[in-house]
N, C-alpha and C positions, 0 to 999 in steps of 0.2 A: 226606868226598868219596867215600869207596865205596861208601858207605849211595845216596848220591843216584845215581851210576852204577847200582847194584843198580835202585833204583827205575825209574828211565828203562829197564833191560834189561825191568824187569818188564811197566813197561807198555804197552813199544812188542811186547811178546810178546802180550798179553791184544790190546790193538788190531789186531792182525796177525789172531790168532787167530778173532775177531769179527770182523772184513774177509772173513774164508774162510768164517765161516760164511755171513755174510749172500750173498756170492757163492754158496756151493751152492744157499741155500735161492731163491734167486731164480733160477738155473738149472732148479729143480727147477718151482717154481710155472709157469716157463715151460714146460718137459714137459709137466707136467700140464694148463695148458691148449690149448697144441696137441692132444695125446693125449685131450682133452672135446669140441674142432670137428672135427678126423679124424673120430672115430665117427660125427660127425653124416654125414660127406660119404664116407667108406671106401668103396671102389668093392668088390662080388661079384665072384665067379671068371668069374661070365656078362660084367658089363660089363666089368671086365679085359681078356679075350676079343675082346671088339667094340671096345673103343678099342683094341685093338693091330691088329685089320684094319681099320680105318678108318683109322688112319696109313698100314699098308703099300698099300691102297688109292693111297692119295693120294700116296705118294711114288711109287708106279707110275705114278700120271696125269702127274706133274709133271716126273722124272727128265730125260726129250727135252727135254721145254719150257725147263727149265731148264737144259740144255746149250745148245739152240738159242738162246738170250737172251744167255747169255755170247759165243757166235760172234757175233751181234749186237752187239753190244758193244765189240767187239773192231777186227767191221769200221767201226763209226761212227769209231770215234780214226782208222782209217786215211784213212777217207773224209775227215772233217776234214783231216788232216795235208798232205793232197796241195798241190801247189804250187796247182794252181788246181782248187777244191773244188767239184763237182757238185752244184749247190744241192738238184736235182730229185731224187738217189739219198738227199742227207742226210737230206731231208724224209718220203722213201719208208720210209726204215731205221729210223726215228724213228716212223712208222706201224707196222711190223714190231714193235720193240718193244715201241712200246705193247696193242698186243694181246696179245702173247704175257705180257707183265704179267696184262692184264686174264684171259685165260684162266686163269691158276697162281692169281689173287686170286680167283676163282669156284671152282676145283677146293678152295681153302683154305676156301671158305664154306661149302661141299658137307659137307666133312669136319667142317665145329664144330656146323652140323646135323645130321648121322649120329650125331655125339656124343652131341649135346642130345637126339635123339629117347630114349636108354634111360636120361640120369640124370634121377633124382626133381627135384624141383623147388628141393629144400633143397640137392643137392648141386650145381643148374646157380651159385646163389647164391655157396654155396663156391665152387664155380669162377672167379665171375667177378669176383670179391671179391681169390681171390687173383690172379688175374692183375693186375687193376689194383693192387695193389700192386708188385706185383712190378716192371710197367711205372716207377710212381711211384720205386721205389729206383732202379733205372736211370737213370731223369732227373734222379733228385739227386744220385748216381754222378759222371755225363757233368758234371752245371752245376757239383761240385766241384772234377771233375779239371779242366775246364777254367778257373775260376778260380785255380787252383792254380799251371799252366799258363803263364796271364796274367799272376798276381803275378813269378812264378819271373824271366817273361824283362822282368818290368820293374825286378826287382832287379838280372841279369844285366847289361841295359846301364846302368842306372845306376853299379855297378862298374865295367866297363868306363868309362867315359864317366871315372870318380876314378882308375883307371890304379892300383887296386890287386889286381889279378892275383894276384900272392904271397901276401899277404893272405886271398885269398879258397881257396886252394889248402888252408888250412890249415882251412876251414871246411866241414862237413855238408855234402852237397849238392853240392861245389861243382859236381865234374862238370856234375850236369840241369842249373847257372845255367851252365855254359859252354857247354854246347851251345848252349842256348836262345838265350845271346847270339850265338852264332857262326852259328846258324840264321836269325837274323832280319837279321845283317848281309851274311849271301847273299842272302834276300830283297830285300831295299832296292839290294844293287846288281846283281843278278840282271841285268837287262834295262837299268838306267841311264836310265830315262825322261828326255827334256828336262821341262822347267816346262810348256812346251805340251801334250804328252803327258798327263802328270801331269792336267791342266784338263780335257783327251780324255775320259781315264780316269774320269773325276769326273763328266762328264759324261755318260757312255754308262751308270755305274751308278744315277744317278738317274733318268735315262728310261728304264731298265728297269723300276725299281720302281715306278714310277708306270704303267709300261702292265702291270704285270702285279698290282696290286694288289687288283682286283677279281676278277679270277680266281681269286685264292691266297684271300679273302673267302668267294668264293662254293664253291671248295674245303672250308671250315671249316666252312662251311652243308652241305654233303654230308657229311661225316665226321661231325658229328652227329645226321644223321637214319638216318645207318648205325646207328650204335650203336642208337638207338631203333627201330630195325626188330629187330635183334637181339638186344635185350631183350623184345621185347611179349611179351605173354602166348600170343598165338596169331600166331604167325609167320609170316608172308607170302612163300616163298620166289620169287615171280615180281618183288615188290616190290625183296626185296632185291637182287635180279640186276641190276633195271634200275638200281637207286641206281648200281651198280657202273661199268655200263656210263656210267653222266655223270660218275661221278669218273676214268674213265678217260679219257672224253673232254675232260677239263678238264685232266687232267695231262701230255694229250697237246698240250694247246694252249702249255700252260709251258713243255712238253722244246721245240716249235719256237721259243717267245722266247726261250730260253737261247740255241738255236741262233743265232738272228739275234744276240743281245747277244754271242757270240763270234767273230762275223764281222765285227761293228762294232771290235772291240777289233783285230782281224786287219788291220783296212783301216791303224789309226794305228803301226803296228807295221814298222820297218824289219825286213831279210831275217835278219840276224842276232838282229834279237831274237825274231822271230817262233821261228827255231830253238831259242832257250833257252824261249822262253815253253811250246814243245809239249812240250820234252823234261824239263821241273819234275817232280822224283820225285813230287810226290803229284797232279802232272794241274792241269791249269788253272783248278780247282776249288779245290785248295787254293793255289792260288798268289793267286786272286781274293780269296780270303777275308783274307790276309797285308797284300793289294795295301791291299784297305779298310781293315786298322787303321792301316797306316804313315802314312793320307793323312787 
């Protein structure tokens, strides 16, 4: 019996030890190839230089714009909020923004061509290689945690729902599954819709999607010919301005059909609930998003 204990010490030591190894040496191979594409793409002390005024450049251009957006911003909740909403100021402020977008997204495309003009051609590659990755782990980041999310608060009321509470107290996690369930059972009775409501609500989200479908389409068709503007070989910077200016004016056409599509929800909405519906800690936006899984 201690012969066999010895054994098992022995070889859950050597397997431990071979685990450590294989971890450094694959640490290490990772080093090393990072530290093989770096060289390729290492920026000199000149372009160093020029990407650090080229940022401070741009954060100068943008600094106002970007405070004036957030005032913007700030006054549309208000303009919204009012008892009776000035359709013609919403519509104006909604034009305000949107340019002010469109100026910061041209001072930002300014900046990645200042960029582009002094690295080599191998390091624009590197660059644009890593970005999209980097993009890419973010979106499988966000589509995890939001799964995650999902599963969490469909465990949560399902516990709830079996009424074992104590049970679950005594479990990992429980906390995020009680919140989660406690978060979605304010949701659902937040505003108390009748069954008519409810049909409203169902209503007014499908004939949004449908008139805005073509638009968010043809959106997709401009963000694609962005990117192939900003990849060619020989770069068109009058081109890409104008792409700019139609995605801008397309996102401006969406920000006024959200607008209608929250005036239509406003109209089914008695006085009280209208007050819970404005006052939703994450905005009408995420209360929409909640409204559409419960139904």
């Amino acid at each position: 019996m201690k012969i066999n204990k010895r054994s098992i010490s022995i070889l859950s030591l050597v397997a431990f030890l071979f685990l450590g190894m294989s971890g450094l040496q694959a640490q290490q191979e990772k080093r090393d190839f990072k530290q093989r594409g770096d060289q390729t793409s290492v920026l000199n002390e000149v372009q160093k230089e020029q990407m650090k005024e080229a940022r401070i450049a741009f954060a100068k251009a943008t600094i106002d714009l970007k405070n004036e957006l957030g005032e913007l911003h700030a006054k549309q909740r208000t303009l919204f909020s009012a008892e009776k909403p000035n359709m013609k100021e919403i519509y104006a402020n909604a034009d305000k923004i949107s340019e002010l977008k469109n100026q910061i997204k041209k001072e930002e495309i300014g900046m990645k061509l200042d960029i582009r003009s002094f690295l080599t051609e191998e390091q624009q590659m590197k660059m644009a290689k890593h970005s999209k990755h980097r993009k890419g782990v973010m979106r499988d980041k966000k589509g995890q945690m939001g799964q995650a999310n999902r599963a969490e608060m469909g465990r949560a009321k399902q516990g709830m729902r079996k009424g074992d509470r104590g049970e679950q107290q005594g479990k990992k996690g429980y906390g995020i599954k009680q919140k989660a369930g406690k978060q979605m059972g304010k949701d659902r009775n937040m505003l108390d819709l009748s069954d008519e409501q409810k049909a409203q609500m169902k209503e007014i989200r499908v004939a949004h999607l449908k008139e805005t479908k073509e638009l968010k389409n043809e959106l997709e068709v401009i963000r694609l010919k962005q990117k192939h503007l900003m990849t060619a070989e020989k770069v068109d910077k009058n081109s890409i301005m104008d792409n700019i200016d139609r995605l801008s004016n397309i996102q401006n056409q969406l920000a006024k059909k959200q607008i209608d599509n929250k005036m239509e929800i406003r109209e089914i909405l008695t006085e009280d609930q209208l007050v819970l519906f404005m006052s939703h800690p994450k905005g009408k936006k995420g209360f929409a998003k909640r409204h559409k899984r419960m139904n």
